[in-house]
N, C-alpha and C positions, 0 to 999 in steps of 0.2 A: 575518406569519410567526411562528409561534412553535412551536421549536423543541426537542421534548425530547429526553435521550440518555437509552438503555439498555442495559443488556446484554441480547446474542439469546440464545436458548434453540434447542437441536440442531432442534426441527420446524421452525424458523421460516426454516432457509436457503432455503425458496424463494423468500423477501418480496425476494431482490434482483431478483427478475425485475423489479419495478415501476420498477428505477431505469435513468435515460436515462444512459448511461454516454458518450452522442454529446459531441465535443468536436471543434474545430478545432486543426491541429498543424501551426504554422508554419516553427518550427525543428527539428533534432535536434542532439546532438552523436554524433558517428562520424568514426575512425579510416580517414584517406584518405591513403593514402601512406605511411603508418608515425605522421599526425600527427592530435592529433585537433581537430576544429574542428566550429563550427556550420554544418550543411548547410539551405539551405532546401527545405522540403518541401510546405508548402502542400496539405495530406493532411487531409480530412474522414474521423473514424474514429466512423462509426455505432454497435458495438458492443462488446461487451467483449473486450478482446484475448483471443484465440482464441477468442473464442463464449462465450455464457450457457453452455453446461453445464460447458466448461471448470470455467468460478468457482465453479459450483454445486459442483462436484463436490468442489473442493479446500474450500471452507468444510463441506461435510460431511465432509470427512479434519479438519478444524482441530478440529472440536468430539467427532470421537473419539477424535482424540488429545491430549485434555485441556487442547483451545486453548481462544479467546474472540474472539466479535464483537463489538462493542460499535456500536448503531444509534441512526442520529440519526432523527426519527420527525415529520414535521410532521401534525398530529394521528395521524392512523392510515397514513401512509401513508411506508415507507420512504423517506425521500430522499437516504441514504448511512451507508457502513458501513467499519469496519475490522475485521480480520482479524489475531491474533497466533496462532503455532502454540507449541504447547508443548513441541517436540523442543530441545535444548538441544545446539548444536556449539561446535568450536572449540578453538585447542589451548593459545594464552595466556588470551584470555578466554574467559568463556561467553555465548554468544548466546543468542536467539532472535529467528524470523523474523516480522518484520511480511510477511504475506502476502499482501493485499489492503485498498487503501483507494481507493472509490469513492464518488465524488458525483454525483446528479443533474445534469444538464445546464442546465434552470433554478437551481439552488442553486449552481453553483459560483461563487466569488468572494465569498460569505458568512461565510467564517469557518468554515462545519462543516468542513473535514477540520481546520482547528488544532485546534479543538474535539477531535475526535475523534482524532487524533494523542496532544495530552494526557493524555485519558480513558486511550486505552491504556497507556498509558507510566506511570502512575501505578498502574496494576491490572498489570501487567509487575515495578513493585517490590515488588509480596508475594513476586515467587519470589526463588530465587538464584541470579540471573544480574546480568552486569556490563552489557550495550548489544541496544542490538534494531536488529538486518542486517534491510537492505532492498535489494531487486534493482529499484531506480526505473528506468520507463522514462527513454529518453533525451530526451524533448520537453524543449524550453527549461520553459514552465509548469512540469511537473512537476519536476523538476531547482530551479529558483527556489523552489518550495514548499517542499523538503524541505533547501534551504539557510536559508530563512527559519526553519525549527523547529531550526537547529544542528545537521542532520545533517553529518557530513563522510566525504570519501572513508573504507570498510573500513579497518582496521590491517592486518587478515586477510581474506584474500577465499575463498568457500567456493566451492571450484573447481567443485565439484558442479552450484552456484545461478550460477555463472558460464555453464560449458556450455549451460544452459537456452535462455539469449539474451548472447550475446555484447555484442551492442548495448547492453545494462541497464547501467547507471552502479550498483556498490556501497558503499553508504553503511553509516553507523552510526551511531547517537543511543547516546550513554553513559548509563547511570542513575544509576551509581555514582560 
């Protein structure tokens, strides 16, 4: 395996179609009672939450509004990407939203999303913003990932990104 990372260019959002987005999701964390705790779920999720054209749709909103994907590429063949938009919220800090990171279903547990978390987040400090808001599913995996890269719960929660999915846990990675 050998693995390069680049930045995508606007034609190229259909190349996520090639990525198996399938995962097993053992646990979640969700609010039962007023309290929240891990539910087991034991849930095979074959595709991309809400569907490929969903993601399609928003990483062509990402790159015309002056976002960035940045793809990890084992030869020619996407095997995972992230997603930063370039709208800027927020009323003490300034954000922006990481909006999609997916991996490969072969690839995951390799290291590309750290990889590619990174990548972003070092191409995020050319602008002037302070933290990049992520609306993380609630899987335990997912959750443990984005504790392992030093996300921690929002300061500010963007009620807007909240509404979306209730269920999503909001994080924040500082840059500054």
């Amino acid at each position: 395996m050998n693995i390069e990372y680049r930045q995508l260019v606007a034609n190229e959002y259909d190349l996520i179609r090639g990525i198996n987005p399938s995962r097993f999701i053992k646990r979640v964390w969700r609010k039962v009672n007023g309290v929240k705790q891990w539910i087991d779920i034991n849930w095979k999720d074959d595709n991309y939450p809400n569907g490929y054209e969903h993601h399609c749709t928003a990483l062509k909103a990402t790159f015309e509004g002056g976002g960035f994907a940045i793809g990890a590429f084992d030869d020619d063949w996407l095997v995972g990407f992230c997603s930063v938009k370039r709208d800027v919220f927020g009323k003490k800090f300034k954000y922006v939203l990481l909006d999609q990171i997916f991996i490969s279903n072969a690839y995951q547990g390799c290291g590309i999303g750290k990889d590619l978390f990174r990548l972003s987040v070092e191409k995020v400090k050319q602008w002037d913003v302070d933290k990049v808001y992520i609306c993380a599913g609630s899987s335990e995996d997912t959750l443990a990932f984005y504790s392992s890269m030093g996300c921690i719960d929002a300061e500010e929660v963007n009620q807007q990104l909240y509404e979306i999915d209730d269920n999503d846990v909001q994080l924040e990675y500082g840059i500054r």
